[in-house]
N, C-alpha and C positions, 0 to 999 in steps of 0.2 A: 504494500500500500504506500508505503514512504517514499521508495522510487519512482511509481505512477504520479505521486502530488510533487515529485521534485519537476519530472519529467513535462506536467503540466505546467508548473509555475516557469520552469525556461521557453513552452511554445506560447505561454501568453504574451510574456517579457518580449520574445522577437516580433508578437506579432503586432504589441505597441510600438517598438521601435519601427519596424515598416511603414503604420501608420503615419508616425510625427516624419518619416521619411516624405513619403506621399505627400503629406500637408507640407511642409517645409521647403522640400525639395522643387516644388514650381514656379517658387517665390526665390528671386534671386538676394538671398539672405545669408551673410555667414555663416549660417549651418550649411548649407548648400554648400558652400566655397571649400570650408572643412574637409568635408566629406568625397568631395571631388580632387583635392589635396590628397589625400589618405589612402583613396584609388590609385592615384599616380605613384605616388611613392611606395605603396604596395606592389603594384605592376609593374615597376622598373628592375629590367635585368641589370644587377650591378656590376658581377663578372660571369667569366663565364671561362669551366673547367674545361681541360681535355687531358684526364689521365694525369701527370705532375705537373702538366703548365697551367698557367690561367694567366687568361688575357682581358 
């Protein structure tokens, strides 16, 4: 039972955040900027191995 109410309390929490996403996110607002920030510097290949090299 304690795992289902955990399990549920993390799909509500994401599914608020999506929300204040949605609302937020259309509106060209520092949380937007953030967010879009966050993306980029998440998605950026820094290096990039080949076995012992990296370039």
């Amino acid at each position: 039972k304690l795992l289902g109410l955990c399990s549920l309390e993390r799909t509500i929490a994401r599914q608020r955040s999506r929300i204040l996403s949605l609302q937020e996110g259309d509106a060209n607002t520092s949380f937007f900027h953030q967010h879009a920030c966050h993306r980029q510097r998440r998605n950026m290949i820094t290096t990039i191995r080949n076995g012992d090299t990296t370039a």
